[in-house]
One Martini backbone bead per residue (centre of mass of N, CA, C, O) as a GRO file, in nm:
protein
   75
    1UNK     BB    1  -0.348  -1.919  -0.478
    2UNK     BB    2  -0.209  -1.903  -0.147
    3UNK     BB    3  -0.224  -2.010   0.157
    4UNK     BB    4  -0.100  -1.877   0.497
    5UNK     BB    5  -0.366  -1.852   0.637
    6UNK     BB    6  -0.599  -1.765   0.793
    7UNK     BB    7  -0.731  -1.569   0.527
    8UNK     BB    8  -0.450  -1.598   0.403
    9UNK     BB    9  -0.285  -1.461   0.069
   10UNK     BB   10  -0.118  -1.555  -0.197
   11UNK     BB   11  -0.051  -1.376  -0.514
   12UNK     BB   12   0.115  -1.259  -0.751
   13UNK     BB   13  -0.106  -1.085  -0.905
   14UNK     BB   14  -0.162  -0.972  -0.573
   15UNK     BB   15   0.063  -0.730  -0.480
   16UNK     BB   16   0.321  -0.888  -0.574
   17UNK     BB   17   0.280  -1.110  -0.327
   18UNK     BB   18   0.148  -0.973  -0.075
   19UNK     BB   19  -0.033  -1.051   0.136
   20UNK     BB   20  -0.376  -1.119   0.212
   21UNK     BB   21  -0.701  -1.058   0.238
   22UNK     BB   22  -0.871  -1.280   0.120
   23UNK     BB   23  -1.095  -1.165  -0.161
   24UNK     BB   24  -0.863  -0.934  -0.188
   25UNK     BB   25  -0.623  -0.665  -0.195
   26UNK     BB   26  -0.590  -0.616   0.105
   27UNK     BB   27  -0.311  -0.569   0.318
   28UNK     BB   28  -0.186  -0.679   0.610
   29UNK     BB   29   0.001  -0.422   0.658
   30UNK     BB   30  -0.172  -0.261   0.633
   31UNK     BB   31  -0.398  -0.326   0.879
   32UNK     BB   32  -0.164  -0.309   1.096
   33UNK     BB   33  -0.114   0.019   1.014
   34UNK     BB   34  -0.328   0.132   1.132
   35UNK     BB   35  -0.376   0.043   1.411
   36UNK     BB   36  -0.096   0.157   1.493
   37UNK     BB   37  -0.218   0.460   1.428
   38UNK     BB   38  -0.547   0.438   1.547
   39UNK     BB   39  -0.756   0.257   1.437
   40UNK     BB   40  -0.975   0.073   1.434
   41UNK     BB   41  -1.129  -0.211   1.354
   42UNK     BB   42  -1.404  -0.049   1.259
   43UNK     BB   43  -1.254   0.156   1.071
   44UNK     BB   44  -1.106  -0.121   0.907
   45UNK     BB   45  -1.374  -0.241   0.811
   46UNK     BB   46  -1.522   0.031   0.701
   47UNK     BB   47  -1.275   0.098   0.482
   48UNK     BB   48  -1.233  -0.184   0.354
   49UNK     BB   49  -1.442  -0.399   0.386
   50UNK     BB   50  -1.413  -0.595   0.616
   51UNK     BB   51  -1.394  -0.807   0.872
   52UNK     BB   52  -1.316  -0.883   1.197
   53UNK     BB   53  -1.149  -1.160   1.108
   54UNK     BB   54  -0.947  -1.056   0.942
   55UNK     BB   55  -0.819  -0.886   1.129
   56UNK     BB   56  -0.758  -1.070   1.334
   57UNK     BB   57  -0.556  -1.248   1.120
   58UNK     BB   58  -0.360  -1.034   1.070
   59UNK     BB   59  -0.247  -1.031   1.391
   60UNK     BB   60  -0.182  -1.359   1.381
   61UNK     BB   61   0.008  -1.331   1.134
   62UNK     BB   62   0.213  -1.076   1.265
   63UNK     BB   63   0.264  -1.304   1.514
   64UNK     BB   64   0.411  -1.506   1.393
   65UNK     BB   65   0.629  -1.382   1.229
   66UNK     BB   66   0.768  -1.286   1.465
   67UNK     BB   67   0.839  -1.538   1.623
   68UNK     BB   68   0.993  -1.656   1.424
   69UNK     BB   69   1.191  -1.425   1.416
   70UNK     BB   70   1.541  -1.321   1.410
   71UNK     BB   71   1.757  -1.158   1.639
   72UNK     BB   72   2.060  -1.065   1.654
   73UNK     BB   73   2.310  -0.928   1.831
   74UNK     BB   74   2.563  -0.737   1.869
   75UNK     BB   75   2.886  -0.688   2.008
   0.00000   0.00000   0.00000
């Protein structure tokens, strides 16, 4: 297992490497697609069984991945 942000892990053995929220196998690519579906945090918590601080986390860490991306536009 390795950490790649607070609270985010990837691991090859745990859902073939896509990072995950520590302790869990819950893919933070879910819990992003879920609330732009439109379920709240709560209901992202009571369903996958996560911390408000793990959405938090993942919210951070697809927040870095996207500023890190680079998207050249063509002429």
């Amino acid at each position: 297992m390795t950490p790649i942000a607070p609270r985010i892990v990837v691991d090859e053995k745990v859902r073939f490497g896509r990072p995950v929220i520590q302790g869990t196998r819950v893919p933070v690519d879910l819990v992003i697609g879920k609330l732009a579906g439109g379920m709240s945090v709560e209901e992202v918590v009571a369903e996958y069984e996560i911390s408000r601080d793990d959405v938090l986390a993942a919210l951070a860490y697809a927040a870095r991945a996207l500023a890190d991306e680079q998207i050249r536009a063509l002429p």
